[in-house]
C-alpha positions in Angstrom: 154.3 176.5 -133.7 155.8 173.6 -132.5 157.8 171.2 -135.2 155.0 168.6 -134.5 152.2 170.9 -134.9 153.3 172.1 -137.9 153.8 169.0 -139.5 150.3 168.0 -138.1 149.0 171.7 -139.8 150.9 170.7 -143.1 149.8 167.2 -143.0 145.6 168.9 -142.5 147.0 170.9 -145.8 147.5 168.1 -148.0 144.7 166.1 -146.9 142.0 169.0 -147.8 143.6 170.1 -150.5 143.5 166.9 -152.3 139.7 166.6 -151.1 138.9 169.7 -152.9 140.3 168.7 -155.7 138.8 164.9 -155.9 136.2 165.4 -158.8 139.3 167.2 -160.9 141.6 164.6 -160.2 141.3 161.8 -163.4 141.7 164.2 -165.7 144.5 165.9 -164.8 146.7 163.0 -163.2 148.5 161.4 -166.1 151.5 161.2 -164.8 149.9 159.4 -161.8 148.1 157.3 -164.2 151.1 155.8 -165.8 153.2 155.0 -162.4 150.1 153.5 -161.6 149.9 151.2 -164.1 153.7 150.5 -164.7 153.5 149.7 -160.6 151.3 146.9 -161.7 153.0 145.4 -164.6 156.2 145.6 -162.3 154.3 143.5 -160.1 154.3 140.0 -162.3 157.4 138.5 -161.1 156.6 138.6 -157.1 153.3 137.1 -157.9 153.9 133.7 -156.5 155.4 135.1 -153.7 153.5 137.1 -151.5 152.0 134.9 -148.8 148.7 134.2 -147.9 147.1 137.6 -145.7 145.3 140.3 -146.4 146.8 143.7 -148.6 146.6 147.0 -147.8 146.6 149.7 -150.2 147.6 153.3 -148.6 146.8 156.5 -150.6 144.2 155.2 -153.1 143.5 158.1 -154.3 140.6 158.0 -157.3 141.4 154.4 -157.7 144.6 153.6 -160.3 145.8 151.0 -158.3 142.8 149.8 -156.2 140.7 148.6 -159.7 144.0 146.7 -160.6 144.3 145.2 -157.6 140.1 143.9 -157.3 141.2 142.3 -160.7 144.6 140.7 -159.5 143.4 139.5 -156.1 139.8 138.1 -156.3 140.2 135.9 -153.4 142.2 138.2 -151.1 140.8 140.3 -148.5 141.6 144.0 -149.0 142.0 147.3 -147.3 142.0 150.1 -149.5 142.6 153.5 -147.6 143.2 157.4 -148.0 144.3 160.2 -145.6 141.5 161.7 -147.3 137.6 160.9 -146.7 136.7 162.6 -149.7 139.3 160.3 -152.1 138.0 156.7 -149.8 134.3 157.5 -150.7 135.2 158.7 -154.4 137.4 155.6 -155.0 134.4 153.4 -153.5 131.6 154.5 -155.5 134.0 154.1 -158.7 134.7 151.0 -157.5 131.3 149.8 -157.1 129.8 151.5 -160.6 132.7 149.4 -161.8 131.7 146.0 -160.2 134.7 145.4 -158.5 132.9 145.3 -154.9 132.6 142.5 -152.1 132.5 141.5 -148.7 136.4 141.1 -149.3 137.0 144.8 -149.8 137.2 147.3 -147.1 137.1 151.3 -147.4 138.9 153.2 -144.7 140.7 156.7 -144.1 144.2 155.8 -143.0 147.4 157.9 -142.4 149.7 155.9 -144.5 152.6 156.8 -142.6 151.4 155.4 -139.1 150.7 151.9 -140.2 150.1 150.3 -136.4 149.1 146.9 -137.6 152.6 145.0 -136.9 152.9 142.1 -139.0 149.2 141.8 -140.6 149.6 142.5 -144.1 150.9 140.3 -147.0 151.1 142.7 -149.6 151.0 146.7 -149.3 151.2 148.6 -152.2 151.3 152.8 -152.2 151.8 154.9 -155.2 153.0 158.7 -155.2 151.6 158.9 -151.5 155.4 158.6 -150.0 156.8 161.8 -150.9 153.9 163.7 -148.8 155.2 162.0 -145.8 156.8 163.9 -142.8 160.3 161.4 -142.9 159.8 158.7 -146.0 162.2 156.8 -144.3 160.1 156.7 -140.6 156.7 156.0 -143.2 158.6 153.1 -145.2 159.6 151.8 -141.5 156.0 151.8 -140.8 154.6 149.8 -143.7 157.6 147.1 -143.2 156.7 146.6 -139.6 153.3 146.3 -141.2 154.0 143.2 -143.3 154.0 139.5 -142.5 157.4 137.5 -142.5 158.0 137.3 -146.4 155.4 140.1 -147.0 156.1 142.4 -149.9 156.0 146.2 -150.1 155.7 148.1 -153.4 155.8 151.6 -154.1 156.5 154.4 -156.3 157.0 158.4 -155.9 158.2 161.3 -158.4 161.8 161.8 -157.1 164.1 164.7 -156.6 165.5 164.4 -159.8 162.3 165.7 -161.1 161.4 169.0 -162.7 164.9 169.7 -164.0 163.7 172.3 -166.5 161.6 174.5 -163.5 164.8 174.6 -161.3 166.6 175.2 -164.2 164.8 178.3 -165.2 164.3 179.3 -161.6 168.3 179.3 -161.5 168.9 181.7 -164.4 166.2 184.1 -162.9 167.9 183.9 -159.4 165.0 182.8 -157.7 163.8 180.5 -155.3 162.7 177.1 -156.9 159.6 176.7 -154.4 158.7 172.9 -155.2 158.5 170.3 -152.2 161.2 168.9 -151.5 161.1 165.0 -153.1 162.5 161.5 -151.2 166.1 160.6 -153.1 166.3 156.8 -154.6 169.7 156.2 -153.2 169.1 157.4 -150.1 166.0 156.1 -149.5 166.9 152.7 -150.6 169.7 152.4 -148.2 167.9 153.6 -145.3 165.2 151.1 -145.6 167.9 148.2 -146.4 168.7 148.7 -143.0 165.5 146.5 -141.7 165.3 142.6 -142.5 164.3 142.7 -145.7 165.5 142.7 -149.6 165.0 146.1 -151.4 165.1 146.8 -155.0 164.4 149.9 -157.0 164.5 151.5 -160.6 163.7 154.9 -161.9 163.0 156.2 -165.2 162.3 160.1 -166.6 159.5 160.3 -168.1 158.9 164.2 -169.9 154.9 165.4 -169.4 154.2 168.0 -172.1 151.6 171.0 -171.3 150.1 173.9 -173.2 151.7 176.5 -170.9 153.4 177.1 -167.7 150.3 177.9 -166.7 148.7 175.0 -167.2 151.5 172.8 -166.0 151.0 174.8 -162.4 147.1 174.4 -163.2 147.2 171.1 -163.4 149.6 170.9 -160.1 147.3 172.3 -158.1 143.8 170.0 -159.7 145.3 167.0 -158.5 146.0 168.5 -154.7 149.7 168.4 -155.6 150.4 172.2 -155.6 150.4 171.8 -151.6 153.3 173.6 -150.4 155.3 171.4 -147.7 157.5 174.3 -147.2 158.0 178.1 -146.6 159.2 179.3 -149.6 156.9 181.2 -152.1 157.3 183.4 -154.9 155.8 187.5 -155.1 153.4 187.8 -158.1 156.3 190.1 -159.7 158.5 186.8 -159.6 155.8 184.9 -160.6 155.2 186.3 -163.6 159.0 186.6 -164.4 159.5 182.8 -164.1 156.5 182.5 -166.8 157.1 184.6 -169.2 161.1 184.1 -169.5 160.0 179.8 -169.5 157.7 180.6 -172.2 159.8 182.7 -173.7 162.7 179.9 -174.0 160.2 177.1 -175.0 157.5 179.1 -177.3 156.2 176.0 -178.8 156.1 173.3 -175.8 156.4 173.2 -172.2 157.7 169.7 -171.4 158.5 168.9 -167.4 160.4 165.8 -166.5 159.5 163.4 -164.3 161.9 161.3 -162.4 159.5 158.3 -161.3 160.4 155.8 -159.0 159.6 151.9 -158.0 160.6 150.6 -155.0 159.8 146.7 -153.7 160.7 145.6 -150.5 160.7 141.9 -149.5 160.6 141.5 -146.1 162.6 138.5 -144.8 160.4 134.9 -143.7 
């Protein structure tokens, strides 16, 4: 296959996979949950700066963001959008049995990494949606052309620096460490500091505790997230090595760290 079909095939991947998983999702997303809300309290200080214009959310998912964001912004008109059908209509009816909904707020699917409504949006926020892009850099190039002059971007993803203890364990069994591969800070920072705009970002680790390995690769795959966006997979033998030597190390806990990440970009007037 072609590069471009395959990212099209992968990109089909993640879009069913978290459809499947939609009615699974809330219970099993606490990480997401948590960037989601720390998202919004990092929010406060750009308040009284984001001009007047409509917001876009891209990859609303079951809703984290979107019912903050029908509390913050009563008056504002507001696109809320998914790759994913099944996640728009979910995060809708929530939505609405919540009593957030008006004429104000739109529903639509949207690949969040083709944004083609040059200089529309005031505000666009997108939480752990980046990382499932083809090229975060191309994606967050996409949502700054997007914004007004002196609109804001916000955004958050688990970073590369994630999952320390998996690759760790994968090293001293020799074998492949087959997670995605996850957008660097740094990297990403610089790259979008290349467009007119002022970029700041912070990280923290944050350590999510699970009964097993198991269930830490159970719950990976109820929120859509156990999408492979590459070729390499473990055999069944390997499989079971990597569980029972982590489980062997850790008896009493299995605790995962997350490297999360907030990035705000102000784009210049």
């Amino acid at each position: 296959m072609a590069d471009t079909t395959t990212q099209e095939y992968l990109k089909n991947r993640v879009k069913e996979n978290f459809s499947k998983h939609v009615e699974t999702y809330d219970n099993n997303a606490g990480i997401q949950k948590l960037a989601a809300d720390k998202m919004i309290a990092s929010l406060e200080p750009w308040l009284d700066i984001i001009p007047p214009g409509p917001i876009l959310e891209i990859g609303c998912g079951t809703g984290f963001i979107t019912e903050h964001l029908l509390q913050l912004f009563p008056q504002k008109e507001i696109y809320v959008t998914d790759i994913s059908g099944d996640m728009v209509k979910f995060c809708e009816q929530k939505m609405d049995k919540k009593g957030l909904l008006s004429d104000r707020v739109k529903f639509d699917v949207l690949d969040g990494e083709n944004v083609r409504d040059a200089g529309k949006y005031a505000f666009i926020i997108s939480g752990f949606t980046v990382q499932w892009f083809k090229d975060a850099m191309f994606g967050g190039y996409s949502m700054i052309d997007a914004l007004k002059p002196g609109g804001l971007l916000l955004f958050s993803f688990p970073g590369d620096h994630s999952f320390s203890q998996w690759k760790m364990m994968c090293q001293d069994l020799e074998i492949p460490y087959t997670g995605n591969t996850l957008p660097d800070e740094e990297r990403l920072v610089v790259q979008l500091s290349m467009k007119p705009v002022f970029v700041d970002s912070f990280s923290e680790y944050v350590p999510e505790r699970y009964e097993s390995v198991t269930d830490f690769f159970r719950k990976m795959k109820r929120i859509g997230a156990g999408t492979p966006t590459n070729d390499k997979q473990l055999t069944n033998s390997q499989m079971k090595r990597l569980i029972a030597y982590w489980e062997d190390k850790y008896p009493d806990v299995v605790e995962v760290d997350y490297q999360l990440v907030y990035v705000a970009v102000k784009k210049n007037d």
